[in-house]
C-alpha positions as CSV (number, residue, x, y, z in Angstrom):
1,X,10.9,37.2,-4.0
2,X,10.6,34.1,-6.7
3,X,11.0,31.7,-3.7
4,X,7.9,32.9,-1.6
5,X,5.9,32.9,-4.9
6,X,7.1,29.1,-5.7
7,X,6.3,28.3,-1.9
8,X,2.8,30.5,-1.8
9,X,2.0,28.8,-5.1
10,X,3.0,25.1,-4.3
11,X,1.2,25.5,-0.6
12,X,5.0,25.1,1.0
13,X,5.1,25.6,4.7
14,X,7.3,24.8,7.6
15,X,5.7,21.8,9.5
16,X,5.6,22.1,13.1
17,X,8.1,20.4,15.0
18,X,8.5,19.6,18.6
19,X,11.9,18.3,20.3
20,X,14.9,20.2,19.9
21,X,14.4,23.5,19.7
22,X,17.6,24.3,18.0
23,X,19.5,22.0,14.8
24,X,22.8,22.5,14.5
25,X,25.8,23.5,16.8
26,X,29.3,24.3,16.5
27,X,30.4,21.7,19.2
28,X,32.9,24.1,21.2
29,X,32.7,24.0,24.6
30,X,34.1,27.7,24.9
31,X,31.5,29.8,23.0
32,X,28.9,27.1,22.3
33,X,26.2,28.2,19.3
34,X,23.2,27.2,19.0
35,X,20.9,27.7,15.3
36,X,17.6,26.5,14.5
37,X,19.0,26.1,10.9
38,X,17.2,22.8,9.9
39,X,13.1,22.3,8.9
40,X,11.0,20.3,6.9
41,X,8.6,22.3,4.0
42,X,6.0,20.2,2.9
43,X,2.6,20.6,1.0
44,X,0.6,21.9,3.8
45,X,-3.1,20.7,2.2
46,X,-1.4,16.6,2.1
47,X,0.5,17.2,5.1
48,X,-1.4,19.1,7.8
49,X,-1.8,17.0,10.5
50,X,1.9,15.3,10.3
51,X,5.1,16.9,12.9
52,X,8.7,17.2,12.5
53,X,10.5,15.6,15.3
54,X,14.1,17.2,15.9
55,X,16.2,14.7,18.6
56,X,19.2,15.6,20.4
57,X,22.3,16.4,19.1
58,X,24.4,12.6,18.8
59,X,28.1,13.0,17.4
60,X,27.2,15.2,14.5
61,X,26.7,19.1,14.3
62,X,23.0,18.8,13.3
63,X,20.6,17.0,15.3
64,X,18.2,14.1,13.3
65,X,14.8,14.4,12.4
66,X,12.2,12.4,11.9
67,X,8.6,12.9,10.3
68,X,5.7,11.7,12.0
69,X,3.2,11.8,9.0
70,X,-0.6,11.8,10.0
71,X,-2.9,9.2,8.6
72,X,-3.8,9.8,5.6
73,X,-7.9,9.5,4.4
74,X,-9.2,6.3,3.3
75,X,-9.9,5.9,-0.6
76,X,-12.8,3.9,-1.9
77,X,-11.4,0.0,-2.7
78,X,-11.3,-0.6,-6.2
79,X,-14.1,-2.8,-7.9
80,X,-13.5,-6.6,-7.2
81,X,-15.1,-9.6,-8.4
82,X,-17.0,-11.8,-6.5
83,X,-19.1,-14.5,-7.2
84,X,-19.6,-16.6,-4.2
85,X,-20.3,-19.6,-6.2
86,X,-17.2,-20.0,-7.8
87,X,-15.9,-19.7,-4.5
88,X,-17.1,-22.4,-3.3
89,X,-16.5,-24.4,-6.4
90,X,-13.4,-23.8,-6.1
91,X,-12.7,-25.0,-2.2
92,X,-14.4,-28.4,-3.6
93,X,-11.5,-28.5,-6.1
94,X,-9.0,-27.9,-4.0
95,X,-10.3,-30.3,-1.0
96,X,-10.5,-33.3,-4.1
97,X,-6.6,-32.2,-5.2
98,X,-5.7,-32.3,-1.5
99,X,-7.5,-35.7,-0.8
100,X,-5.1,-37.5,-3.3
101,X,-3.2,-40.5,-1.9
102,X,0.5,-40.0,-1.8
103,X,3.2,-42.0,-0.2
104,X,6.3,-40.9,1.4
105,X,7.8,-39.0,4.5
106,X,5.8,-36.7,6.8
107,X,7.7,-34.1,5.0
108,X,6.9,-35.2,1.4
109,X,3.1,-35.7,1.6
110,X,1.8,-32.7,2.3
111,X,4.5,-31.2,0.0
112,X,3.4,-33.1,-2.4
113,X,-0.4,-32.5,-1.8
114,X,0.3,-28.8,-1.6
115,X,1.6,-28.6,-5.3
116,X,-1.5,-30.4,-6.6
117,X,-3.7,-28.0,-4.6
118,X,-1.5,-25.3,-6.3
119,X,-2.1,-26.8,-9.7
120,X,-6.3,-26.8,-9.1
121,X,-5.7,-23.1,-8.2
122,X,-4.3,-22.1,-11.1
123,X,-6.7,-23.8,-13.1
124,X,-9.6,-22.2,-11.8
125,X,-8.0,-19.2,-12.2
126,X,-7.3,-19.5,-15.5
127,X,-10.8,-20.5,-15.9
128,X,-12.9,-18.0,-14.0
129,X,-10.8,-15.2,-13.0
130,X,-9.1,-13.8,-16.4
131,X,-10.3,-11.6,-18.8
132,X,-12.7,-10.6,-16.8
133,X,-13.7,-7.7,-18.7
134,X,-13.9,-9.4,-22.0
135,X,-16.3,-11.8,-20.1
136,X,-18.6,-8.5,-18.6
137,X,-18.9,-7.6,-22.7
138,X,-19.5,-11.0,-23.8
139,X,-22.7,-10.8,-21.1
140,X,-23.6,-7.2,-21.4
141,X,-23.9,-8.6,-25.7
142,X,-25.7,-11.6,-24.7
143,X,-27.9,-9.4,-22.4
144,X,-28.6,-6.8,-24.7
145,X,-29.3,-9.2,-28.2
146,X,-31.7,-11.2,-25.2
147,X,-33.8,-7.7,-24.5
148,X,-33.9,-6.6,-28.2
149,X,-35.4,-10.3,-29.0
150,X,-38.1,-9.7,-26.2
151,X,-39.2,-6.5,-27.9
């Protein structure tokens, strides 16, 4: 009685299966059993669309199963940050750390040119790309003092 509340209440169900129709055996060759003892309950509203595969029995009594979940629905992306002119700013930046002359094997060179590159990354980085929302409040202020001095 508390169980079929709990499972009403938290939308449990059986998911569908296909494969084996039945889970476990006993594994005598006598007087063979067969049960359909094994399922999968699962949050019917997440997990409508997914299936319970059962597979043939292998050397244990109960057959494996796998779960075939369904897609599930695309969210919105989160917000990002773009402004294509730092982009580009920043390529420049790394084209002049990769155009630096270094000597030294095929190995080494572009070893070498890769850490500089590296090094301009992080630097613009530091530069444009943190505290990003200190920076929106800082311009949202400068904004809002520039429209109240129009006025």
């Amino acid at each position: 009685m508390i169980l079929t509340i709990v499972f009403t209440q938290s939308f449990l169900e059986d998911l569908r299966f296909s494969g084996s129709k039945f889970t476990w055996t006993n594994r005598q060759c006598n007087s063979p059993i067969l049960e359909k003892l094994d399922g999968v309950l699962v949050n019917i509203k997440l997990f409508l669309a997914s299936e319970a595969i059962f597979l043939h029995f292998g050397i244990f009594n109960h057959s494996s199963m796998l779960v075939k979940l369904a897609s599930m629905p695309k969210r919105k992306t989160p917000f990002k940050f773009f402004f294509f002119g730092l982009i580009i700013l920043n390529l420049i930046r790394q084209s002049e750390a990769w155009e630096i002359e270094v000597f030294g094997t095929t190995m080494f060179i572009p070893c070498k040119k890769l850490k500089h590159v590296k090094i301009a990354l992080r630097d613009f980085n530091k530069k444009f790309l943190t505290k990003i929302l200190d920076r929106v409040y800082i311009a949202k202020k400068a904004m809002e003092d520039a429209q109240s001095m129009m006025q």
